[in-house]
C-alpha positions in Angstrom: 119.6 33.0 21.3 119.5 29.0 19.7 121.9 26.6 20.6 122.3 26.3 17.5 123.2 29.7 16.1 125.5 30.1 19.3 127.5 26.9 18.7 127.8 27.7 14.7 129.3 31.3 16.0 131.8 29.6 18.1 132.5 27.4 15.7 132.9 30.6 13.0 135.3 32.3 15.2 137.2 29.0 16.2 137.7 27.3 12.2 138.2 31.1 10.3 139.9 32.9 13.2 143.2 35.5 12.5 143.8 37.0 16.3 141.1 36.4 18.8 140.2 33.0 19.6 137.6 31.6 22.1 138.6 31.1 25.1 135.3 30.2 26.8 132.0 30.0 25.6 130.4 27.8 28.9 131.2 30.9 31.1 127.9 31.9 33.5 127.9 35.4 35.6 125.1 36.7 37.9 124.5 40.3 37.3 122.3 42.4 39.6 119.7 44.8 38.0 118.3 48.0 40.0 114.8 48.2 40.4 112.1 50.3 42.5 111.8 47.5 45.2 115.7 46.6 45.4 118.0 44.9 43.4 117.1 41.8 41.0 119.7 39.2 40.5 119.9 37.2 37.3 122.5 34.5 35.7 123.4 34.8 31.9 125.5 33.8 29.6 129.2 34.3 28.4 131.1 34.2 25.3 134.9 34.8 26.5 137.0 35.9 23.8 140.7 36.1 24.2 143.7 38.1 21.9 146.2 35.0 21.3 148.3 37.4 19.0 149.2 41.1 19.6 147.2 43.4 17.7 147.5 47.3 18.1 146.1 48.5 21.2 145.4 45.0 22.3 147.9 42.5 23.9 148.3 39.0 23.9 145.7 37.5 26.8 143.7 40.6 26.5 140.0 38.9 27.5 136.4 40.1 26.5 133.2 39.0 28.0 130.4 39.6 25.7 126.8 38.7 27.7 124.3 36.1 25.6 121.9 39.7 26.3 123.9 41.4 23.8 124.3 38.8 21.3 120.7 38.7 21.2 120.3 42.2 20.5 123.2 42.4 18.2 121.5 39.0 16.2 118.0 41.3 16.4 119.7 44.2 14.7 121.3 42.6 11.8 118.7 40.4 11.3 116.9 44.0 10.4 119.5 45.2 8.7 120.3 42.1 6.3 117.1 40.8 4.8 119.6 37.7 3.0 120.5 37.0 6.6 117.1 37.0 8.0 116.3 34.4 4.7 119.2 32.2 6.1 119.1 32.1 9.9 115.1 31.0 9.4 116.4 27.8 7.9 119.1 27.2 10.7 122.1 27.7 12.6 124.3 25.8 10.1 123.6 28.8 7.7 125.4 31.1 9.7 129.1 32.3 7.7 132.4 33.7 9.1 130.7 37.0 7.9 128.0 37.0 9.6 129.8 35.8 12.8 132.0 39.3 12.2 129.0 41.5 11.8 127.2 39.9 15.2 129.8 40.5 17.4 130.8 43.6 16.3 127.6 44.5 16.9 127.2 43.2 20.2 130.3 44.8 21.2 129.5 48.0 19.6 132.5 48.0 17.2 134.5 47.5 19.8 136.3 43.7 18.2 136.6 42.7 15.2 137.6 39.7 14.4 139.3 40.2 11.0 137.9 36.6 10.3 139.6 34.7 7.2 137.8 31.9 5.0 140.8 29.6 3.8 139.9 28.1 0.0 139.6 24.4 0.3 142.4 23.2 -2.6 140.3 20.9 -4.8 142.6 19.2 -7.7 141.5 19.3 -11.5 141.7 15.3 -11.5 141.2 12.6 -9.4 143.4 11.6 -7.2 143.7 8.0 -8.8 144.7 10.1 -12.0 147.8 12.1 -10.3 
């Protein structure tokens, strides 16, 4: 995954979120994989989420780890599924919306969170402010 698209997610679920916030998204784990010859070792990725309010099932502190592995796949499949997003994420991280954010880490976590994301109107008055 791009820099870029990864800090405009973090940035999504940071500005729009309603439950889960970030709670690290600099966090590096070595996995090991199985192979014929022994096992492989590897370092990756994190995107820590954390529950800062109770929801459900899931309690305040409750922590995911989502690896970079599955956001790839998870960015690969909606980019197949969403031909507007495909369009958009050509031109750049910075085109990446709270929805989209949603949709990629629900995907990557196989529907496990959602992040019941909320864009907040920006109040913009009629008049000037010189005319108030």
């Amino acid at each position: 995954m791009r820099n870029t698209i990864y800090r405009q997610l973090i940035f999504c679920i940071d500005a729009y979120r309603t439950w889960i916030e970030v709670a690290d998204s600099n966090l590096y784990k070595e996995h090991v994989i199985s192979r014929n010859n022994g096992p492989d070792y590897f370092v990756s990725r994190m995107l820590a989420l954390r529950v800062f309010k109770a929801r459900g099932a899931y309690g305040k502190g409750m922590i995911w780890t989502i690896p970079e592995s599955e956001l790839d796949k998870a960015l690969a499949t909606y980019r197949k599924q969403d031909c507007s997003f495909k369009s958009r994420i050509k031109k750049g991280g910075g085109h990446l919306t709270a929805n989209d954010a949603e949709t990629i880490i629900r995907l990557a976590t196989y529907g496990v969170v959602r992040l019941e994301l909320v864009v907040r109107p920006v109040s913009v008055p009629s008049k000037p402010y010189y005319l108030l």
